[in-house]
N, C-alpha and C positions, 0 to 999 in steps of 0.2 A: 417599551420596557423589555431588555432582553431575558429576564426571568421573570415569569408568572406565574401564579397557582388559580387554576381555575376550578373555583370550589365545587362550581356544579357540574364537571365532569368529573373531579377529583383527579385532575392529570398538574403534573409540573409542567408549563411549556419554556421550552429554551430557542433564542435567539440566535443567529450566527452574528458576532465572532465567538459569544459564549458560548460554548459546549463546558458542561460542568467533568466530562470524560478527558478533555482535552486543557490543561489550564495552562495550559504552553501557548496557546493560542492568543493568551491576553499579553503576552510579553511581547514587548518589542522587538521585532525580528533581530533588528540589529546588534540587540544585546546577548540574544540566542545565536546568531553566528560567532557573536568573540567569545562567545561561553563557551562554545565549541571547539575554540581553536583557529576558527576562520578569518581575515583580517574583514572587518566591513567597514572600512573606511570610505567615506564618498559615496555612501548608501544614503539616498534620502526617499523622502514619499511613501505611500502605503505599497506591502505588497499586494501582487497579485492571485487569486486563486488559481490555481490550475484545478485543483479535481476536493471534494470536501463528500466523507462519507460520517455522516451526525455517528458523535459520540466514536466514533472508532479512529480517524487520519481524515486528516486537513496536508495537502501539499499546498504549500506556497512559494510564489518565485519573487525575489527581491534581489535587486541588482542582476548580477551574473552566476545568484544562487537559486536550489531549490531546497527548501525544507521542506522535509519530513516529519510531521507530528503524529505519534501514537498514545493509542491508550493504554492501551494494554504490552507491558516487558516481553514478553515472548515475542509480539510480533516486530517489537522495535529488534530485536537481537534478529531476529530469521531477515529482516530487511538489512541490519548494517552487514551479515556473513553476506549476504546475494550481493551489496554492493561491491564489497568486498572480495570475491569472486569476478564478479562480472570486471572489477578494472583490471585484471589479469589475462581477461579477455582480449587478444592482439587481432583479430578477423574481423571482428564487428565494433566498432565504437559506440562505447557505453560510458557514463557519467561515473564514476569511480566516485566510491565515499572518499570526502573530501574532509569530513569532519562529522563529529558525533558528540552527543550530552546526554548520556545515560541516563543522568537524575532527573532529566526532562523527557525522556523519549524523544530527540529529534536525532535528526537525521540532516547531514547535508551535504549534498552533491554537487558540481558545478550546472550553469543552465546548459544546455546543446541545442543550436539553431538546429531547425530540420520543419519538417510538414511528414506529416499523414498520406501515404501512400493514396494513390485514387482507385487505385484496385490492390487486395489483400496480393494477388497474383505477383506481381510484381515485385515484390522482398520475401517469398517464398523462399527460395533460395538460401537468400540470406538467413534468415528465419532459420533454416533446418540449419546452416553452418553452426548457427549461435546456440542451438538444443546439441550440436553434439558436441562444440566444445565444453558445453556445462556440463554434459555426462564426463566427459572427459576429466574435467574437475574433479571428481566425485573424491572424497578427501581430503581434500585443499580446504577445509571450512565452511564446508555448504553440506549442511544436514539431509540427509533423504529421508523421505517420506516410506513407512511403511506400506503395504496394501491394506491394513486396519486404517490405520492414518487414513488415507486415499479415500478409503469406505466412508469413513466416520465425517470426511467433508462434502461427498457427494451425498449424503445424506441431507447433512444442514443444509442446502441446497437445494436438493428435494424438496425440503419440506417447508422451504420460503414457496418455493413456485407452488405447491399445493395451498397453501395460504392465499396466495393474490388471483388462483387459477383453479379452484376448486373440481371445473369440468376435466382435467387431465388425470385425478390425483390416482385413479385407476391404472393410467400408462405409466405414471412415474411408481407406483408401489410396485408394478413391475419389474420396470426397471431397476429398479434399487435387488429385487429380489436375484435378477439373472447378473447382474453386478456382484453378490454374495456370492450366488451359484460358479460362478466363472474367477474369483479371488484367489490368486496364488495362493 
């Protein structure tokens, strides 16, 4: 059953493809890409997952697309400006928003054949070209992050890893602290 209530923990449990955060997910890809604008013609079969974080984005790749499903509006808009952005990008090829449905939170970009470097080493380079032309960017549509901003997510972050890691929570309160200490 992909939703449960299990009375003697008293938890809701959800199944994938159900996420109750994510109700884009139960729709047919297909219909989500022409809702978007996309042509999906000659789309057949399920898609595929690429990456699924519960309750927040589900990427999925169908055809020669990838959708993007969010839960939350802020992060669907900070993902379509980045795509947005990055297909302006001429030094590094990147999947440019191809297509978007606001009323759904997706997202969709073209796929891009490629592999996984075998050592990080090795697209370093590249790497640093593609951070300085997004600096370069900086008002073309792509939001900066305050140092509150910065703070206030290395926190959230923090405070998972003190969660799953209880014996560090002393290195990380520190750290969080010379982080404040040291904030523009």
């Amino acid at each position: 059953t992909p939703l449960h209530y299990a009375s003697e923990l008293d938890v809701l449990v959800q199944w994938f493809p159900l996420d109750l955060e994510l109700p884009a997910l139960a729709e047919p890809p297909a219909r989500l890409l022409e809702a978007a604008g996309v042509r999906a013609r000659g789309i057949d079969g399920d898609p595929a997952m690429l990456a699924y974080k519960p309750r927040r984005r589900a990427v999925l790749r169908i055809g020669g697309h990838v959708l993007k499903i969010y839960a939350k509006e802020e992060e669907f808009i900070a993902a379509a400006a980045g795509l947005r952005a990055a297909g302006r990008l001429r030094k590094v090829r990147t999947a440019a928003l191809q297509g978007q449905l606001p009323s759904r939170l997706v997202t969709v970009q073209p796929a891009l054949d490629g592999s996984r470097p075998s050592q990080p080493a090795d697209v370093a380079f590249d790497a640093g070209e593609l951070l300085h032309d997004l600096h370069k960017s900086r008002g073309r549509g792509l939001p900066t992050a305050d140092a509150a901003q910065q703070l206030a997510a290395a926190e959230r972050s923090a405070h998972l890893v003190m969660a799953l890691l209880p014996a560090i929570s002393a290195r990380m309160r520190a750290l969080l602290r010379a982080l404040e200490a040291g904030r523009p």
